[in-house]
N, C-alpha and C positions, 0 to 999 in steps of 0.2 A: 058304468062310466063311459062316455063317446070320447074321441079322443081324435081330434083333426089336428095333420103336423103334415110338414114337408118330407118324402121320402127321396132321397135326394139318390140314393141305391137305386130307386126305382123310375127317379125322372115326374112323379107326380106328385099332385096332395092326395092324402088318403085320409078317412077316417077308419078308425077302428072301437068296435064296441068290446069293453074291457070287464072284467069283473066289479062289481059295486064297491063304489067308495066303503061305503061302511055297510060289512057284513048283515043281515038283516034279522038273523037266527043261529041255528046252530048248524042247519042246511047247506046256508052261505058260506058257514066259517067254515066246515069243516069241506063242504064240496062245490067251491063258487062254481057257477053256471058261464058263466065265459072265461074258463082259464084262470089260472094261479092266482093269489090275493098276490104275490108280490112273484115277479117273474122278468126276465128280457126277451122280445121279442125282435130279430135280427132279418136284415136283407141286406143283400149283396150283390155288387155288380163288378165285373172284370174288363172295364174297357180297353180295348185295343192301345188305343192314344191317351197317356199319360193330360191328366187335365191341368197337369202343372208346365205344361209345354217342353217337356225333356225328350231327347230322343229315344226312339223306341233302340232296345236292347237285343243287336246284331247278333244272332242265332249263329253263325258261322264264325263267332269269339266265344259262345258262352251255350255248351251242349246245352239244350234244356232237358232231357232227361238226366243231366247231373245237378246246375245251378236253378236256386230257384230264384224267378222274379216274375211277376204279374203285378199290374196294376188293380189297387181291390179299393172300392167303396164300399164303405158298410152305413148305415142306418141302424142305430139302434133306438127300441120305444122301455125302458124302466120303468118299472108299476115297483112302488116302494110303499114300507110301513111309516107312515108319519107319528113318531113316540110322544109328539108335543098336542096331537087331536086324538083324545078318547071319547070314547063311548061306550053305551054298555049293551049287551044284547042277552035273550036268554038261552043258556046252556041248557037245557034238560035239568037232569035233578042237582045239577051247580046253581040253578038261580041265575040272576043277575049278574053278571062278570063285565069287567071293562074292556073293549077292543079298540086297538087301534082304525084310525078313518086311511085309508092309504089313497097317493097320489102319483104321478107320472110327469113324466117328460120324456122329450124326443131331442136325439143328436144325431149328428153324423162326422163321419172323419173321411179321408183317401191317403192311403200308403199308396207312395210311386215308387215303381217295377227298381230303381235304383237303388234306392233304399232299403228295398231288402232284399239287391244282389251283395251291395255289401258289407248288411249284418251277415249273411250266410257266406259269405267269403273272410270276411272279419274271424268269424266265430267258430264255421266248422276246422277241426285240425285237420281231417281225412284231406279236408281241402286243400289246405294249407301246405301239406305234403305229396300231392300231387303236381300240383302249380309249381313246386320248388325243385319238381325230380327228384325228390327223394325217394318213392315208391310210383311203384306201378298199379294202374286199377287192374282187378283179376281178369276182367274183359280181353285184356293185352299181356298178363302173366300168370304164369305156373306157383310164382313163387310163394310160399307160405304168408308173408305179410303182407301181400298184394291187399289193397284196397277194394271193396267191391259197396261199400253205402258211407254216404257225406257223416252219418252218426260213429260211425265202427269207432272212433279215435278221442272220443270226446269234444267236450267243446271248451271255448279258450275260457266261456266265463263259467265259472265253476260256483255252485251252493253246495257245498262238504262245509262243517265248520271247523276242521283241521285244516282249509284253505284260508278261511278267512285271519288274516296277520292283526288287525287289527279291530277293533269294534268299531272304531269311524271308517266308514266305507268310501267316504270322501277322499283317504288316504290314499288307499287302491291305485296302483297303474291305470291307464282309460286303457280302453280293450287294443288301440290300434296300437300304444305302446308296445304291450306284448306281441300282435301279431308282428311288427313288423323286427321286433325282437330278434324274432325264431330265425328268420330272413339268415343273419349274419352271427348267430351263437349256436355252439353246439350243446348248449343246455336242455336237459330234459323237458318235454314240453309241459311237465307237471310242474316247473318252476315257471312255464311263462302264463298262466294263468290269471284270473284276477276276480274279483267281488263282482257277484252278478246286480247287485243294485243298485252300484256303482252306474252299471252297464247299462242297464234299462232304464233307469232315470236320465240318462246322455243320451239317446236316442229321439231323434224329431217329434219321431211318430206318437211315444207316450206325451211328450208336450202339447201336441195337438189334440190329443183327446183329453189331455186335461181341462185344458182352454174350449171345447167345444161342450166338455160337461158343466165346465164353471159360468159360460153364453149360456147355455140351455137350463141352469139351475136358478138366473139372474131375472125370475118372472115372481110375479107379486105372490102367490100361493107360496110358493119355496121359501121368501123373505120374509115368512112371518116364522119362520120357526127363531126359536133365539139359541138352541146347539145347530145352528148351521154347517157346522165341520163333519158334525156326527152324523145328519142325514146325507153331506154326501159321502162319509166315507162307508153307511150302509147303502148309499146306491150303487157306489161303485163296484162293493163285493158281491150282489146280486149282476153285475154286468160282467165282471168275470169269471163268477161260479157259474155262471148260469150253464154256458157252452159245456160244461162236462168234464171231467179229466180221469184219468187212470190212476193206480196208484203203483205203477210198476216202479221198478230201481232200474239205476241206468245212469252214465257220466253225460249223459250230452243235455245239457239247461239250454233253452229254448230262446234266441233273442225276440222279444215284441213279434217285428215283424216276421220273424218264422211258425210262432206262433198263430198269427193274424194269418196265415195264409195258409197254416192247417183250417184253422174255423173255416176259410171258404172252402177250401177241398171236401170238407163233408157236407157243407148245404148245399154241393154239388154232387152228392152222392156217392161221392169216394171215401175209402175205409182209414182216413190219414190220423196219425199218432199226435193228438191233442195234447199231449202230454200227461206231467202228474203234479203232486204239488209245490215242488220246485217250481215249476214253472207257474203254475197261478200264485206264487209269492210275489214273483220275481216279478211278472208284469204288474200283480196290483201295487206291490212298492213303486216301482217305473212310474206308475201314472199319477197313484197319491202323492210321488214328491213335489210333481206340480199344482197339484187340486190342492192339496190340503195345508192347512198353518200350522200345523203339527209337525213331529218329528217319525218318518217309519222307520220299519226297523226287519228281520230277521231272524224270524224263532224258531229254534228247534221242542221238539219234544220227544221224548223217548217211554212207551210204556208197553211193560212187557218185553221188553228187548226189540219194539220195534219202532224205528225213529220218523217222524214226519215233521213235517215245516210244516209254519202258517206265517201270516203276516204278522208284523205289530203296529199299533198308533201309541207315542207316547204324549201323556198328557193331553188325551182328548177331553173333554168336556161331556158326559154323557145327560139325557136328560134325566130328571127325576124319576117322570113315568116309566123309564122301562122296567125297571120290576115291581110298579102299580102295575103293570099291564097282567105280566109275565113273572110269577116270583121264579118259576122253575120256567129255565128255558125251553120251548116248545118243540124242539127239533130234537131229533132222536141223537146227533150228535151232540148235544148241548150239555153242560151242568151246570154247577152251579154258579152265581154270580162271580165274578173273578178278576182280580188285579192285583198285579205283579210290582212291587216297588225295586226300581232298577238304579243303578247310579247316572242313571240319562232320562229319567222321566218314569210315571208311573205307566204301567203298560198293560194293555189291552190286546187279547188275540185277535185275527181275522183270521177265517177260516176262507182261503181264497178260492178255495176246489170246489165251495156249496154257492148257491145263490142267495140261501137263511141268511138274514140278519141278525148274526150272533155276536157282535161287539157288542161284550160287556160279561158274556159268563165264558167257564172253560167248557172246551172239549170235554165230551165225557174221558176219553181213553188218552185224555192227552198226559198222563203221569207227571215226570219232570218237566218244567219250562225252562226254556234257559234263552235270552237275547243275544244272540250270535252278532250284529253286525246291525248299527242305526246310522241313517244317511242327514245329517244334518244341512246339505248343502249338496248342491246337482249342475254338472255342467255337461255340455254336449256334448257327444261325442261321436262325432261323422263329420266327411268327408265333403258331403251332398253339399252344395251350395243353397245359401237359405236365404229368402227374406225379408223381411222385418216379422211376420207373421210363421216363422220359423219351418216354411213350406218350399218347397224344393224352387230353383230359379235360375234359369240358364245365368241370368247377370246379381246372381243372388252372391251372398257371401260364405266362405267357410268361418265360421268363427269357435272352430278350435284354435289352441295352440301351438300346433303338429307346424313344426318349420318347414318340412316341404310336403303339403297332403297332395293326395293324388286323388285328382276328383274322378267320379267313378264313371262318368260315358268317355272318360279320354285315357282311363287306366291301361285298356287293351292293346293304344296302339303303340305303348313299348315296355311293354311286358308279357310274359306268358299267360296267357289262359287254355283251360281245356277247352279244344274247338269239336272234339270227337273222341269222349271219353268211351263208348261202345264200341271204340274201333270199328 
């Protein structure tokens, strides 16, 4: 498959020769010749000067070895499995079997350097308690609770399902509620927490790449499928699995963009904490609440006494063919076909930490399922001034409801920030 698109990360048109539409053997299927049958292929750039024309982010307000912010364009290429084009090739001594023909597309998005100063001021508590003089970083104290990393404290938006109050996530405080909560109560900061997908679906950034996936899906090949929901909500979990994730435990859940600017830190060769699957829940909900006409959702599972999240889609539409295709799912995480009837829809795992397209069977190891938390409805939740195309704008607008927000290049000049948290 050749494959000419705009690399907008890279400033050029590029073509790229990709593995063949339709497997040709067993060879193919089992070892394509150019790269993954279904896979994302990622480039990035960090420009100096924000392309949204914001100012740049005065280093002598905002350490940068403590806060983060760069500006990042990414380009992503998705090679996906089309459930609605089979075909058949031969297996060895299976004979004749049906394969799917798979297809691609190209997007791109730009998180501005503001944006995710302040998810990561929003979000981290370490932070939050330094800015507030509550504690000292270890750099500048002896003292036992001295601060020494933005994660040590947790973060405001929490995935625990003893956090979540309510199953509609829609309910949730919006993140700056809480943070600015803390400001003026001496309440534990485990009550000022809030629903992470809440939080990720309010954030610019997943709206903009929903909108750049739903542009880039909006070409004639794509339109001929008739579960249109379901192929993008399998392209979208091969663009989030793909990057990789850990499966460590840990309190600090990951906003969008702190996450998007781990992915660059490593195709920049540095060793940065990608996260685990909390955090590929959380962004792929964040971004299907835009893309999709469905409802997501928030699922735990627990097996063996050991608990992991995945996503959910309630009442997707799946096609016929995927268990024509596939009776047993083909991924070593996979079982069998599966769907959970919930009081909000019927439901469908996503597995957000792989890049497999396995909506529609369970985890193998996934035990119990349980729906923690579905977002029926998504509103913003930043500061950044936005506009009309929900991208950052000196003369843009806030369109929260926050009665006095504080936009974020004019927050510094009255109020505290760390300007030299290394001493």
């Amino acid at each position: 498959m050749v494959m000419p698109f705009e690399n907008k990360a890279e400033g050029e048109t590029q073509v790229r020769l990709l593995s063949p539409r339709k497997p040709s053997d067993y060879y193919d299927w089992m070892n394509p010749p150019n790269g993954p049958l279904w896979e994302t292929q990622f480039w990035y750039d960090s420009p100096d000067e924000s392309p949204f024309g914001t100012p740049t982010v005065p280093e002598d307000k905002y350490d940068p070895n403590w806060y983060e912010y760069r500006n990042i364009t990414v380009t992503a290429l998705i090679k996906y499995p089309s459930f609605e084009n089979i075909d058949a090739i031969e297996l060895d001594e299976h004979g004749e079997v049906p394969v799917t023909l798979f297809d691609a597309f190209v997007f791109s998005f730009t998180l501005d350097q503001w944006e995710l100063l302040e998810a990561f001021r929003w979000n981290s508590i370490a932070n939050q308690k330094l800015e507030r003089g509550q504690y000292e970083h270890s750099s500048q104290s002896d003292a036992i609770d001295a601060i020494d990393d933005p994660q040590s404290r947790g973060s405001a938006m929490i995935a625990r399902s003893s956090f979540f109050d309510n199953v509609d996530a829609s309910t949730a405080p919006p993140l700056y509620e809480q943070y600015n909560t803390g400001r003026y109560s001496f309440r534990e900061y485990e009550k000022l927490r809030t629903n992470p997908i809440k939080v990720t679906s309010g954030r610019p950034i997943t709206y903009r790449i929903a909108q750049a996936i739903e542009d880039a899906t909006d070409n004639p090949s794509f339109n001929t499928h008739e579960t249109v929901e379901y192929h993008k909500a399998i392209a979208l979990e091969t663009f989030v699995g793909f990057t990789g994730f850990s499966f460590d435990f840990g309190s600090y859940s990951k906003a969008p963009e702190e996450l998007l600017n781990r992915w660059f830190l490593n195709s920049q060769g540095e060793d940065a904490d990608t996260g685990n699957c909390q955090d590929g829940t959380n962004l792929y909900c964040g971004i299907a609440a835009h893309l999709l006409d469905v409802n997501v959702g928030w699922v735990s599972c627990l097996a063996r006494g050991v608990g992991h999240a995945t996503a959910g889609v309630l009442d997707l539409q799946l096609p016929e063919e995927v268990f024509e295709v596939w009776d047993e799912c083909p991924f070593g995480s996979g079982g069998e076909p599966f769907t959970l009837d919930t009081d909000y829809g019927d439901l469908h795992m996503v597995e957000a930490t792989s890049p497999d397209p396995m909506i529609g069977w369970k985890l193998t190891a996934s035990g119990q399922v349980e729906l923690e938390t579905y977002l029926p409805t998504a509103s913003v939740q930043s500061h950044v001034p936005l506009n009309n195309d929900y991208e950052p704008a000196m003369d843009g607008t806030v369109r929260t409801g926050d009665s006095d927000p504080e936009i974020p290049w004019e927050y510094h000049k009255n109020h505290e920030t760390l300007a030299d948290v290394g001493g």
